[in-house]
PAFIMAR-262036 format. One line per 3 residues: their letters; for each residue y, z, x of C-alpha. Coordinates in nm, 4 decimals, decimal comma, always signed. Layout:
BEGIN
A	Y:Z:X ~ ...
This chain:
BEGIN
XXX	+0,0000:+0,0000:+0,0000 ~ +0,2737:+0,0751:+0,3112 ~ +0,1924:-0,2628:+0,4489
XXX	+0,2292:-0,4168:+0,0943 ~ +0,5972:-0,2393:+0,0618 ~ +0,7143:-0,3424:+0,4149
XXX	+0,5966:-0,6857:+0,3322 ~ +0,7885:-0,6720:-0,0164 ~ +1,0735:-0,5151:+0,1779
XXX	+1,0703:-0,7905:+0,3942 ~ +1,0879:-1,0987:+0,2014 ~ +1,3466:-0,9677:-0,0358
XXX	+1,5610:-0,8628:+0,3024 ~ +1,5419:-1,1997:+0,4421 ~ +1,6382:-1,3384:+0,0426
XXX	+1,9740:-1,1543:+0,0868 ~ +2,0453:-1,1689:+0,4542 ~ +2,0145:-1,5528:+0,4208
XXX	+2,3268:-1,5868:+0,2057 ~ +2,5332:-1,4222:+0,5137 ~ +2,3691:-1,5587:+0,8086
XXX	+2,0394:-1,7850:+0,7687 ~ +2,0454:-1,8848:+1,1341 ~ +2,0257:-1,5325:+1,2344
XXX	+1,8102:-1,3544:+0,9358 ~ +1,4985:-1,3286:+1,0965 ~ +1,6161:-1,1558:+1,3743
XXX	+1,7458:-0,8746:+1,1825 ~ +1,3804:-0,8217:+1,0613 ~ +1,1226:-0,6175:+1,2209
XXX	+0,8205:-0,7371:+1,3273 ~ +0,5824:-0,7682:+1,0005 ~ +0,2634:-0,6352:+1,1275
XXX	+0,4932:-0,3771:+1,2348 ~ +0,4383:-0,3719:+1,5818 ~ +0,7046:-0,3939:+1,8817
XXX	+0,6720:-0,6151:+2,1737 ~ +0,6173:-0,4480:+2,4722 ~ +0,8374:-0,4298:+2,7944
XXX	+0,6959:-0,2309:+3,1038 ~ +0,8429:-0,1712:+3,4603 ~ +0,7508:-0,1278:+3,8063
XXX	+0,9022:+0,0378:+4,0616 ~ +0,8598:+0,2602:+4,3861 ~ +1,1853:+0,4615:+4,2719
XXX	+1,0962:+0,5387:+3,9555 ~ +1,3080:+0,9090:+3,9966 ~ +1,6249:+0,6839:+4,0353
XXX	+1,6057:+0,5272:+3,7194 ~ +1,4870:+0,8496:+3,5172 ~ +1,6859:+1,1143:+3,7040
XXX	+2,0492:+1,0451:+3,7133 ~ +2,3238:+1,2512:+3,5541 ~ +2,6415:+1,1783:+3,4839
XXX	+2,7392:+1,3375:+3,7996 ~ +2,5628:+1,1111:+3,9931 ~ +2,7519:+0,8354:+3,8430
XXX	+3,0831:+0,9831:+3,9297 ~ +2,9948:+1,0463:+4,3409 ~ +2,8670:+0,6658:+4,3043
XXX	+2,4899:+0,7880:+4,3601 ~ +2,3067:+0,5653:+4,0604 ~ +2,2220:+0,1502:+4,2588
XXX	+1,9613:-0,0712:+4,1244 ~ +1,5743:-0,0180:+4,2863 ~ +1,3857:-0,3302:+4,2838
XXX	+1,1231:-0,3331:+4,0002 ~ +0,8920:-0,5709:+3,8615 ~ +0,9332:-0,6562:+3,4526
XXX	+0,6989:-0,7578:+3,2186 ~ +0,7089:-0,8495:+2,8551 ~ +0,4251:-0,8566:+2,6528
XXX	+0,2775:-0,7686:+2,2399 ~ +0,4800:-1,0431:+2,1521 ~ +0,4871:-1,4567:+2,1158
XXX	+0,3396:-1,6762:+2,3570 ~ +0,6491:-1,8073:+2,4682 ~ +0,7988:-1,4993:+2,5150
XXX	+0,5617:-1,3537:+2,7715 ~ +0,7303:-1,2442:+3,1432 ~ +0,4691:-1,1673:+3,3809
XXX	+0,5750:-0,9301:+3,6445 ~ +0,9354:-1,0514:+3,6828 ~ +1,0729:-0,9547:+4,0186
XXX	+1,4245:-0,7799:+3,9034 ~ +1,6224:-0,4492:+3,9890 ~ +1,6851:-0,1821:+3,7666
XXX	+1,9034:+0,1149:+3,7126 ~ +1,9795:+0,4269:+3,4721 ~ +2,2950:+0,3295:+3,2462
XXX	+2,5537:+0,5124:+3,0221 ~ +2,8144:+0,7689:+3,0202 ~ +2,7956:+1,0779:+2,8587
XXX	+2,3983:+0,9720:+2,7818 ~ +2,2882:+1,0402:+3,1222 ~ +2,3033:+1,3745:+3,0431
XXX	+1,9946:+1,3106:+2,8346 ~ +1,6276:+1,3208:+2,9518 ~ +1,5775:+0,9975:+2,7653
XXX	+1,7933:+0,7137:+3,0281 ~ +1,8914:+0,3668:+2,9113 ~ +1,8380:+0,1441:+3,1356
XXX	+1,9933:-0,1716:+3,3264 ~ +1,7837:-0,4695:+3,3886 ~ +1,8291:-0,7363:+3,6528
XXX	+1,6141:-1,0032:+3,6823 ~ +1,6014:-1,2000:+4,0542 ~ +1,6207:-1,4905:+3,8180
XXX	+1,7932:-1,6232:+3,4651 ~ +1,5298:-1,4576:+3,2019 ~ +1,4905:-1,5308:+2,8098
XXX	+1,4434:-1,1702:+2,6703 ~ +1,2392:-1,2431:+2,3352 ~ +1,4247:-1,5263:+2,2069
XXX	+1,7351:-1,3171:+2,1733 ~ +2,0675:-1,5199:+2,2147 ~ +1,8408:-1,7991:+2,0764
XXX	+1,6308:-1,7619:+2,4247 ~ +1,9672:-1,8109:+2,6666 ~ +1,8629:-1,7486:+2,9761
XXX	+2,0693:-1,3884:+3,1631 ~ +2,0019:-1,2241:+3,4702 ~ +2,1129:-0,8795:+3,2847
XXX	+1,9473:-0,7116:+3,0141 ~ +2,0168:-0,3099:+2,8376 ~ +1,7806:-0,1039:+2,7205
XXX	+1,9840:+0,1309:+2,4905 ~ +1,7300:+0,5030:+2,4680 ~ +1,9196:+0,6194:+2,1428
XXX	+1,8168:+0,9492:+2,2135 ~ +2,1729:+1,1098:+1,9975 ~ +2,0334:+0,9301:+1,6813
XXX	+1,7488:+1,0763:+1,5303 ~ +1,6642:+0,7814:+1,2756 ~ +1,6817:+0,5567:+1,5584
XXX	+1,8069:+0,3088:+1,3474 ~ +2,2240:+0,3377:+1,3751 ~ +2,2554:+0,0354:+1,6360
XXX	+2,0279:-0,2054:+1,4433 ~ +2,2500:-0,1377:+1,1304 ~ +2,5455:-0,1364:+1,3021
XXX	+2,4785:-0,4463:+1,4812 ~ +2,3419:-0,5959:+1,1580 ~ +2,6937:-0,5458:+1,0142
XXX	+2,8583:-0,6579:+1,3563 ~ +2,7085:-0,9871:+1,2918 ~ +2,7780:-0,9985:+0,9191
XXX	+3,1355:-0,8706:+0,9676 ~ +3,2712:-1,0411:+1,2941 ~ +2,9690:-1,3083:+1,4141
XXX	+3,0304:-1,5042:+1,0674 ~ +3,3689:-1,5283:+1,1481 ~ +3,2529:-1,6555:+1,5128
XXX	+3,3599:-1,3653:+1,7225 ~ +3,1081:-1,2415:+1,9746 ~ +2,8638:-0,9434:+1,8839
XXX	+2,5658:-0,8733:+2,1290 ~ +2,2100:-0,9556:+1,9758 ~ +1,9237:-0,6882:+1,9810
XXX	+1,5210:-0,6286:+1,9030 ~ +1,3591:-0,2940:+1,9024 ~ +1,0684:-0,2620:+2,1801
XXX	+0,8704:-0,0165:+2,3271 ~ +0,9100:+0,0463:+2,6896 ~ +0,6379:+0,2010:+2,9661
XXX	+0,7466:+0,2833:+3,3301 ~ +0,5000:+0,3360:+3,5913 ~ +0,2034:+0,3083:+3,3417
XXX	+0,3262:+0,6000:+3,1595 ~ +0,4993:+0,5569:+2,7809 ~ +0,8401:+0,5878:+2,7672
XXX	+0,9340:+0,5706:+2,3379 ~ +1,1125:+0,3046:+2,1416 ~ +1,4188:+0,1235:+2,2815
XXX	+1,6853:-0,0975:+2,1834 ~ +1,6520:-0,4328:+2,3770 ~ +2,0195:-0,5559:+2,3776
XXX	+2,2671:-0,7909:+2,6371 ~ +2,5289:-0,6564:+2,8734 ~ +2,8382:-0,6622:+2,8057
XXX	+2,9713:-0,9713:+3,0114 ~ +3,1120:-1,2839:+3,0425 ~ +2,8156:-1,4962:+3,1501
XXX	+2,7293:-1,8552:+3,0216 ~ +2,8305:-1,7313:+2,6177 ~ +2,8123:-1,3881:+2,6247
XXX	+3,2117:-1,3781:+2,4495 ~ +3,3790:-1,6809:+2,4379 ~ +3,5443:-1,6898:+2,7538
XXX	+3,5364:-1,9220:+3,0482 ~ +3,3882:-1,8092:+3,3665 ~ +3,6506:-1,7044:+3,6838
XXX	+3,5393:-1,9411:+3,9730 ~ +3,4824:-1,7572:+4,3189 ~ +3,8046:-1,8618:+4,4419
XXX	+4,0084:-1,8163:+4,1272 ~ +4,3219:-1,6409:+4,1746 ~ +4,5522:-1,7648:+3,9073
XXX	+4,6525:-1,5686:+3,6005 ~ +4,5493:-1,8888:+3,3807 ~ +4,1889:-1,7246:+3,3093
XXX	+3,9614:-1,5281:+3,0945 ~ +3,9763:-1,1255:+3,0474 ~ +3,7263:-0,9384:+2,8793
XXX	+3,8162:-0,5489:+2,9189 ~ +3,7672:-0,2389:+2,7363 ~ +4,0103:+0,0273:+2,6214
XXX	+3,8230:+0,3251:+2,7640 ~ +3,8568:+0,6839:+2,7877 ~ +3,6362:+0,7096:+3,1404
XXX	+3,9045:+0,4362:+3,2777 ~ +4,0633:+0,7315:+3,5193 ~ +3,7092:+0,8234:+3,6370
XXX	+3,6091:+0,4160:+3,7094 ~ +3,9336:+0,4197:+3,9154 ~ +3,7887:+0,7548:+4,1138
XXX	+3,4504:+0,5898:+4,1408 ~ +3,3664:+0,4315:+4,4534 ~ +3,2204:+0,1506:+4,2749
XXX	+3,4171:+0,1167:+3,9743 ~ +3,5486:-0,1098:+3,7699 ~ +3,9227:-0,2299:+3,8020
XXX	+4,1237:-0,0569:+3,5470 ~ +4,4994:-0,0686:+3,4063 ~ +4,7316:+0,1669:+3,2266
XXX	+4,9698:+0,0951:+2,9332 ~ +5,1883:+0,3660:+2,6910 ~ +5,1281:+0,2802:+2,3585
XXX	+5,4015:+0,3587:+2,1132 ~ +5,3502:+0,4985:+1,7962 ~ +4,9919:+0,6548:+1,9058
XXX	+5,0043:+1,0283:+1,8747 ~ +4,6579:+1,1392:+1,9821 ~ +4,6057:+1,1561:+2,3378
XXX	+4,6015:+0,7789:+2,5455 ~ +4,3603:+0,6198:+2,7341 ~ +4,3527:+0,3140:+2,9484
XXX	+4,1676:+0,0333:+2,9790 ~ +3,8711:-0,0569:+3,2340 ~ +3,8645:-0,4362:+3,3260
XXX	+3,5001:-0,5600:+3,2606 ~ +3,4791:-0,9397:+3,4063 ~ +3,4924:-1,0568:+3,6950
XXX	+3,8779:-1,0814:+3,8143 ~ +3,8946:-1,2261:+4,1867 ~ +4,2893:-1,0413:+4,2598
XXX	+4,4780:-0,7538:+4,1918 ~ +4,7681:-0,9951:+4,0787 ~ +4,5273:-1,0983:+3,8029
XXX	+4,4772:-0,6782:+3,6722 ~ +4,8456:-0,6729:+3,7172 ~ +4,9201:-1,0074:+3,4715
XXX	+4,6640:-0,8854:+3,2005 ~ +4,8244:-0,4837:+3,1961 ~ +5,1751:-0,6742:+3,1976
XXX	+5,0140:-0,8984:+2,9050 ~ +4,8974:-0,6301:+2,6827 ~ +5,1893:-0,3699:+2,7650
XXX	+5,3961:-0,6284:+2,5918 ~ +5,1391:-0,7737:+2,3114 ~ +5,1258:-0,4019:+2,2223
XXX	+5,5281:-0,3497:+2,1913 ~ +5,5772:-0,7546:+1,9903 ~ +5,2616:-0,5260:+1,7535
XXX	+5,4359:-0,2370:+1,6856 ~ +5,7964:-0,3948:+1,6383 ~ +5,6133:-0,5598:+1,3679
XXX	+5,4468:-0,2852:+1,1889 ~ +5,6617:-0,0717:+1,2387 ~ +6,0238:-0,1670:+1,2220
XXX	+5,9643:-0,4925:+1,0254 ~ +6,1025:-0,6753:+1,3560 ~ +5,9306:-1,0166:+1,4238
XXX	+5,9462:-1,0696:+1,8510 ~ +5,7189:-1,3092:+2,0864 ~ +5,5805:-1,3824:+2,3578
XXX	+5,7384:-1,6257:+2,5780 ~ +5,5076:-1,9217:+2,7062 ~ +5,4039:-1,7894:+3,0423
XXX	+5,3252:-1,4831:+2,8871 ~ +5,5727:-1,2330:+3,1321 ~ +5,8474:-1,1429:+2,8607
XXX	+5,9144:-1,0726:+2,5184 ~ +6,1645:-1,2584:+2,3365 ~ +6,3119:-1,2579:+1,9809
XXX	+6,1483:-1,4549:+1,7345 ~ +6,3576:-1,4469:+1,4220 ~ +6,2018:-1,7334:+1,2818
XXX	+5,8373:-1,5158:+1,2099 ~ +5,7953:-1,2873:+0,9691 ~ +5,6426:-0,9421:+1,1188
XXX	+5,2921:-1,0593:+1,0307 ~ +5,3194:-1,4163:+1,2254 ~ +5,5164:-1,2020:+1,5037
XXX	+5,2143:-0,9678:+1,5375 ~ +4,9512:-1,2396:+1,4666 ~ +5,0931:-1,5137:+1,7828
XXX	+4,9854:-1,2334:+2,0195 ~ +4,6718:-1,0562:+1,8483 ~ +4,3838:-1,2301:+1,6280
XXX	+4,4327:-1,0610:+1,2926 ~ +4,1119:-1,1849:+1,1470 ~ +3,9066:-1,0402:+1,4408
XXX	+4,1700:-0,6784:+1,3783 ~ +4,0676:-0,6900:+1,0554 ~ +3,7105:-0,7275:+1,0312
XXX	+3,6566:-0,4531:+1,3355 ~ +3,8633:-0,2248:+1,1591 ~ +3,6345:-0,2568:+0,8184
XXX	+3,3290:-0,2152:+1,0490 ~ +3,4412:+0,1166:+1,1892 ~ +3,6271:+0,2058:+0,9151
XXX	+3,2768:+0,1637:+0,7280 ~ +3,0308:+0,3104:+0,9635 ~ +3,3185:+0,6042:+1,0774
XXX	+3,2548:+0,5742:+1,4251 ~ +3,4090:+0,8095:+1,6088 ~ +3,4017:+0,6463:+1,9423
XXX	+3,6521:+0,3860:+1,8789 ~ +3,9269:+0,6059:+1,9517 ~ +3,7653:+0,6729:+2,2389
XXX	+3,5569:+0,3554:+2,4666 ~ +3,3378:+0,0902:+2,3743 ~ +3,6203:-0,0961:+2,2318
XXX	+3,6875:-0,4054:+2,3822 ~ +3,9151:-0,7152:+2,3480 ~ +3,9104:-1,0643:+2,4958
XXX	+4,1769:-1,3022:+2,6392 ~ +4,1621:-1,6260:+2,6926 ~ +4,4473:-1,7524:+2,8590
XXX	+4,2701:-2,0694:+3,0803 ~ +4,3643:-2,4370:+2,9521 ~ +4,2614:-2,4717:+2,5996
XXX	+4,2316:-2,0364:+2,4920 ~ +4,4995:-1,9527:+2,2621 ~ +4,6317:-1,6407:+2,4561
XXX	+4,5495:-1,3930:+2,1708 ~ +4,4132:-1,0297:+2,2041 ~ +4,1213:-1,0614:+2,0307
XXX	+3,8642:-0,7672:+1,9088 ~ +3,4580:-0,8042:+1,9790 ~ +3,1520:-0,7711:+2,1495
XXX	+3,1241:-0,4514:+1,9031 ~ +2,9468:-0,1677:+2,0558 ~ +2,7847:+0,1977:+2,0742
XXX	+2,7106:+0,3167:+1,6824 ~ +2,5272:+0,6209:+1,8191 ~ +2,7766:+0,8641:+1,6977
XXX	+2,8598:+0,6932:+1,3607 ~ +2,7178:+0,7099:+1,0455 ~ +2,8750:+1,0564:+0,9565
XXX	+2,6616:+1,2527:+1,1913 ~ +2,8997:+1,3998:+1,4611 ~ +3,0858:+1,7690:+1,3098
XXX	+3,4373:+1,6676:+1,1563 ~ +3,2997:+1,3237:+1,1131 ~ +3,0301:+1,3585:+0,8553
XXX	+3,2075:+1,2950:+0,5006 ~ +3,1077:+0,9747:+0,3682 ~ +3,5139:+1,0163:+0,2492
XXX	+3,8495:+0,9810:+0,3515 ~ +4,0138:+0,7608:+0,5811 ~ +3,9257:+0,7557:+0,9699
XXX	+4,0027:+0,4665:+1,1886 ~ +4,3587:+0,5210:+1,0957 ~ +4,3521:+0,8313:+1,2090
XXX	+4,1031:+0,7883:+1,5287 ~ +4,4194:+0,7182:+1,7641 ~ +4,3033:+0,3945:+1,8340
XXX	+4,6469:+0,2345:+1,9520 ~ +4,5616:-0,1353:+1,7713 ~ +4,3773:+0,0053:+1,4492
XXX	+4,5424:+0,3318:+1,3924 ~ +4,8875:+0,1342:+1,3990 ~ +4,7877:-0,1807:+1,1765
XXX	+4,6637:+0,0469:+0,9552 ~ +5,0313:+0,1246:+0,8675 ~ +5,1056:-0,2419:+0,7795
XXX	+5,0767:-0,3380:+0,4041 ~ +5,0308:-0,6733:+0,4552 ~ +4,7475:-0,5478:+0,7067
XXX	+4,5986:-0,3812:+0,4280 ~ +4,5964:-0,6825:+0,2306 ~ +4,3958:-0,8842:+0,4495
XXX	+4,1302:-0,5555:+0,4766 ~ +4,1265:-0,5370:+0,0942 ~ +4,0684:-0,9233:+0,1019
XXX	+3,8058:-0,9489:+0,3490 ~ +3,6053:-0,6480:+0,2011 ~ +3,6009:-0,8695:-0,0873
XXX	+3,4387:-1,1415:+0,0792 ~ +3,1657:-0,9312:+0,2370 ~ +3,1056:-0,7341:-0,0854
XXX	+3,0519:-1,0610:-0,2710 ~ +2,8015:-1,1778:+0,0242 ~ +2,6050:-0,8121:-0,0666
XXX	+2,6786:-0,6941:+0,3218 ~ +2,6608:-0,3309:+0,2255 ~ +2,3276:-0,3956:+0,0359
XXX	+2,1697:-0,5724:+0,3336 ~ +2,2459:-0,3331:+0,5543 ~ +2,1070:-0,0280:+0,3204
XXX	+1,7725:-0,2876:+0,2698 ~ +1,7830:-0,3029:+0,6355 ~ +1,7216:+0,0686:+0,6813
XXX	+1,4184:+0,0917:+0,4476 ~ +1,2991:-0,2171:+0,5791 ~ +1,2412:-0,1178:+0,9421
XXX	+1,1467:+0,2302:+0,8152 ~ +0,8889:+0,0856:+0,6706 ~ +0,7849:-0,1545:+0,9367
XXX	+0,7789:+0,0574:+1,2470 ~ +0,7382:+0,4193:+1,1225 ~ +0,4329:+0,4530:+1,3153
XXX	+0,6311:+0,3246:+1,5860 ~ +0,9018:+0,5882:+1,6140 ~ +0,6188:+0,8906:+1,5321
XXX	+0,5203:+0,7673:+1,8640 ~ +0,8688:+0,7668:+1,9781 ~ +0,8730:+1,1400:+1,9317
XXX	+0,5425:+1,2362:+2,0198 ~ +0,6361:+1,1607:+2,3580 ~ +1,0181:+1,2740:+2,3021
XXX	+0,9275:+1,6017:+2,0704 ~ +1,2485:+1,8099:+2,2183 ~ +1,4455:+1,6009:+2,0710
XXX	+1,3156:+1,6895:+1,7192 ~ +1,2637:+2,0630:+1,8442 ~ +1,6006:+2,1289:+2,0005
XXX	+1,8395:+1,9344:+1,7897 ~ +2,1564:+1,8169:+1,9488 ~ +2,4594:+2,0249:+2,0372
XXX	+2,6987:+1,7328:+1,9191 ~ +2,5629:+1,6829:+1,5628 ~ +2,6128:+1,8105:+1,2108
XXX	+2,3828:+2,1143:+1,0943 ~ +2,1863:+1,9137:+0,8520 ~ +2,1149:+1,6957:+1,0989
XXX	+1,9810:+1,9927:+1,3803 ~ +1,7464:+2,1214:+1,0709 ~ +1,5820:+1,7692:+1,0164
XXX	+1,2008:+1,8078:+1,1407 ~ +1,1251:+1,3847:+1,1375 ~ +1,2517:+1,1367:+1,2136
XXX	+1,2244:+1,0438:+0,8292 ~ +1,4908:+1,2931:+0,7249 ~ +1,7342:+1,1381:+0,9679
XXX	+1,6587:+0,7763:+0,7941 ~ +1,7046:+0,9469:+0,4529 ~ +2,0454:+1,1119:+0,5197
XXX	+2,1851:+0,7939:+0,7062 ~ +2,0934:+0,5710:+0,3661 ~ +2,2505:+0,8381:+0,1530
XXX	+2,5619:+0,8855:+0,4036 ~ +2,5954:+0,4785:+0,3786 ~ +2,5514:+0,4810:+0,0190
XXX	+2,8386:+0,7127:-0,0615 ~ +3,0629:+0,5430:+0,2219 ~ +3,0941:+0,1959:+0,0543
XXX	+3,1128:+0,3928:-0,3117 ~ +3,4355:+0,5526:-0,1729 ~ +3,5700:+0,2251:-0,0121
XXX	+3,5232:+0,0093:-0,2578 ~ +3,7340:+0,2910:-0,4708 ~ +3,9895:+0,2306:-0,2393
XXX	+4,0093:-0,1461:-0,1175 ~ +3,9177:-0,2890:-0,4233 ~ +4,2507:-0,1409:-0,6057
């Protein structure tokens, strides 16, 4: 009878999911004889990819170990055979937890199980999702990512549950995902040749609350500052995530967005319509705009907009904190706009962090994000939110995502029991960061059941309020 229901589950999933996105459906679903493909690694060094800590990052101590990778339990086509690659522990705050995500890097371009519709990457991320219980917050979130922002053709990483053995020995249920990057169509950017020093190019960076502790690192990533007016929670700055060849390249892009940020909030907030000029170095008046073409000829509104409904609708707390990043394309032919994707990190959403968990109220607005926090103030901001929710409420988003969760709770229970049998402190010692009712859960099953009720009552309350 289970495998009857996930079956049932199934079809009528890939029924809705269709209308959204039929050339991506199927890779929403999970496996139907509920079983993951398999991804095991090899390597001599095995403590350096299990045993880092957050300190280690910061005094530079976690480097790839070379590894061999092999994918198996899955299609023909699919199979890697002992890979030669390196490999490294990943994260932040996570590598605090006994449970590591982990960096792939294969000698050699790889397919990972037809993600990306098989494009080839050296790098590969195997997110541990140790925080969530349900296991199941990044494969939602991601689903909506790709309903929200990927129809609209803005970037959003693609991803496939797998389970994941090091040394021989079983290591739980992972999240098989891509880096973060600019690399062949990961974003939409160009490239920066070797030798590329001009300004002309693409950026792909991340406003980032760990940005002072990259600068400290002794292999960190570039990083910028820039005051943003009219944020009142504490500021962050931004770490620089491709590959810039020159310093006079992180100084054009923190020039770029200093002033994108002040032509943004002249618009929202005193109704005064300014622009960029066209090499991009100073702001001039603009009295011909109205505020909202002001603001929208230096940021992509429609990518604004549909990242604020997808935090807005998932409450994630981190976007007023990292994981936010922003493209700019400003080689021959990009249209020199801020624009918001590659969504990432829902491990924290989904109302179970304390002073986070009420499926109501407002939060992004709030979150001291300096982009969404301030275009939250603009009506005619608003009206594009209320109009867009319209569109994905009349595609049946929210009830593809909620069909999502039973569907892989159906499909790969048996897979996350064994996710905990070999992870059982996470069940029996709870999490400092969470919500009570969360700490008092004893399966993974209660976790699934409050995130489907949580999600429930969040789109009730927003459709109360952006369908006014």
């Amino acid at each position: 009878m289970k495998r009857l229901l996930s079956a049932f589950l199934l079809i009528c999933l890939a029924l809705q999911l269709s209308r959204v996105q039929p050339a991506a459906a199927e890779g929403w679903l999970p496996d139907r004889n509920g079983e993951l493909p398999v991804i095991s690694i090899v390597t001599d060094d095995l403590a350096y990819v299990t045993g880092p800590t957050r300190e280690t990052k910061l005094q530079g101590g976690i480097s790839y170990v070379d590894a061999t990778v092999s994918v198996g339990g899955c299609d023909p086509e699919d199979v890697i055979d002992a890979a030669p690659a390196q490999v490294k522990a990943r994260g932040n705050y996570t590598l605090e937890y006994p449970k590591k995500s982990i960096r792939i890097k294969f000698s050699q371009k790889q397919g990972m199980l037809g993600l990306h519709d098989g494009a080839e990457y050296r790098s590969w991320v195997l997110l541990a999702e140790w925080k969530d219980l349900s296991m199941l917050h990044s494969p939602v979130g991601y689903y909506l990512s790709h309903a929200i922002l990927g129809s609209d053709g803005y970037y959003v990483a693609d991803c496939r549950n797998v389970e994941v053995w090091l040394n021989g020995e079983y290591w739980g249920v992972y999240l098989l995902t891509e880096q973060q990057e600019v690399k062949d169509g990961r974003t939409r950017l160009p490239e920066i040749g070797k030798d590329e020093s001009s300004t002309d190019v693409g950026y792909f960076f991340e406003y980032d609350a760990y940005y002072a502790e990259e600068k400290n690192a002794p292999d960190g990533d570039p990083v910028f500052e820039v005051y943003h007016s009219g944020t009142a929670q504490e500021q962050y700055g931004y770490t620089i995530k491709s590959d810039i060849r020159s310093d006079r390249q992180r100084r054009f892009l923190a020039g770029y967005v200093r002033r994108a940020h002040q032509i943004f909030y002249e618009a929202v907030v005193n109704g005064r319509s300014f622009a960029m000029n066209a090499a991009g170095t100073s702001v001039v008046p603009a009295d011909g705009l109205t505020p909202q073409q002001a603001a929208g000829s230096v940021v992509d509104l429609r990518s604004l907009t549909d990242m604020y409904i997808l935090h807005e609708l998932t409450r994630n707390p981190d976007v007023g904190w990292s994981s936010f990043y922003i493209t700019l394309d400003m080689s021959e032919g990009g249209n020199g706009l801020l624009t918001f994707e590659a969504p990432w990190d829902f491990d924290s959403a989904f109302g179970i962090r304390a002073d986070y968990e009420s499926a109501e109220g407002w939060y992004v607005q709030h979150s001291g994000n300096p982009w969404l926090s301030l275009a939250a103030r603009a009506e005619w901001f608003q009206a594009m939110v209320r109009e867009r929710w319209a569109e994905l409420r009349e595609a049946g988003v929210p009830e593809q995502a909620l069909a999502l969760i039973g569907a892989h709770q159906a499909a790969l229970a048996d897979a996350y029991a064994r996710n905990y049998e070999r992870w059982p402190e996470r069940i029996r010692d709870g999490n400092h960061e969470l919500i009570d009712e969360l700490n008092a859960c004893t399966s993974q099953q209660e976790a699934v059941d409050y995130l489907h009720r949580w999600l429930s009552a969040r789109v009730a309350w927003l459709d109360g309020m952006w369908s006014r």
